[in-house]
C-alpha positions in Angstrom: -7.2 15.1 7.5 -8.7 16.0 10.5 -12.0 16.8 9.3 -12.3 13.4 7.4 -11.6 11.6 10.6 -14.2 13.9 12.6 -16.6 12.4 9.8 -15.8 9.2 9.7 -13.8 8.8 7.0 -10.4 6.4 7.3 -8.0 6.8 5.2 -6.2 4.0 3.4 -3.3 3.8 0.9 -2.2 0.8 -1.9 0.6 -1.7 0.0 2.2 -2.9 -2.7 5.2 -2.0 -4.6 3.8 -2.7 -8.2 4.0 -4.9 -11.2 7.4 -6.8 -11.7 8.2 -8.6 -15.2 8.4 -12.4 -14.7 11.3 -14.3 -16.1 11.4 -16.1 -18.5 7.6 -14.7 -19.5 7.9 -11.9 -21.8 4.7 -9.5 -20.9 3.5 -11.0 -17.9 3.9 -9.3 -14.5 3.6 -10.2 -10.9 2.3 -7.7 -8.2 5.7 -7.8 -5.1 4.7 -6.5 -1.8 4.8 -8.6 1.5 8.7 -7.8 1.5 9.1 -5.0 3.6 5.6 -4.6 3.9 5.4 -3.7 7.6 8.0 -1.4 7.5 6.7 0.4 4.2 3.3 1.1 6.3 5.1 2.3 9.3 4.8 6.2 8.0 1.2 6.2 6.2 0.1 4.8 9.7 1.8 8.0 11.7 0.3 10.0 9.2 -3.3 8.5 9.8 -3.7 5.9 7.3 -5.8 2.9 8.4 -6.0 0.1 5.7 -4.2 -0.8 2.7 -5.9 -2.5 -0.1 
């Protein structure tokens, strides 16, 4: 990780906690992920992470 920071490089990582079914809409899915988010990039941070897409 180091070397990828010495270059330039940030690292980043997906916020979100994925596709949910909708009810009441068979097939269609939403994407969840403000709940929780800050404390879901708490660690990734730590670990050098420095945007989420």
């Amino acid at each position: 990780m180091t070397v990828l920071m010495d270059a330039g490089i940030s690292r980043g990582i997906g916020g979100d906690i994925g596709p949910k079914n909708i009810a009441g809409h068979e097939g269609k899915t939403v994407t969840h992920g403000l709940d929780g988010l800050r404390q879901r990039l708490a660690d990734p941070w730590r670990m050098g992470a420095r945007f989420a897409r």
